[in-house]
C-alpha positions, 0 to 999 in steps of 0.5 A, a space after each residue: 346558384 351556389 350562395 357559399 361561393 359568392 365573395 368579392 374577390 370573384 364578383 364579375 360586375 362591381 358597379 353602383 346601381 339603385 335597387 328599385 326593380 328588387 323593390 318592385 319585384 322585377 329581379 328575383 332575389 335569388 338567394 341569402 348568403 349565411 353570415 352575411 356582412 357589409 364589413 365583408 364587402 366593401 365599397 371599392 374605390 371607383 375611377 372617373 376619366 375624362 378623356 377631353 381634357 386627359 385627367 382621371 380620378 379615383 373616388 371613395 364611396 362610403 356604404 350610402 354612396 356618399 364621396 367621402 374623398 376624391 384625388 387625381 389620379 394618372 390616366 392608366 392606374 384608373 383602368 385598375 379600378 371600376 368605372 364610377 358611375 350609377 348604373 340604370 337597371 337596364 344597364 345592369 340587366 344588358 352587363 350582367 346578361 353577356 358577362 354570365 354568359 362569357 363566364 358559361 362559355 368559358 
């Protein structure tokens, strides 16, 4: 994998998870990027719909994943953003699995 090609901008799962199966060994790290720094990645607003009673919103997350500001937000902007939600390590694996394997396909 090329590390120096890895940003923001061309991320195919952007998402909230915790990193216990990198603690426990379980996914391998499998680079460094030089230079690195959180500045440079962001936190991005997340969206959360509620399809029941037709509302949405958009939360900001600061770098521990504390909601430092919520607001209402029109159903159809939410789809703009990523899904707010804390992603199992299973979840992850399953996502991450078939987007590589979309991207090598195309």
């Amino acid at each position: 994998m090329d590390m120096a090609k890895l940003n923001p901008e061309n991320a195919i799962l952007v998402g909230k998870f915790g990193d216990l199966e990198i603690l426990r060994k379980n996914w391998p790290v499998v680079g460094v990027l030089k230079d690195w720094a959180p500045e440079g990645w962001p936190m991005l607003p997340m969206a959360r719909i509620d399809e029941a009673i037709g509302r949405a919103w958009l939360a900001t997350y600061d770098d521990s994943f504390e909601c430092v500001e919520e607001k209402e937000i029109d159903i159809e902007a939410a789809s703009q953003y990523p899904y707010d939600r804390m992603m199992g390590a299973g979840a992850v694996e399953v996502r991450l699995t078939s987007l590589i394997r979309a991207a090598e396909d195309s």
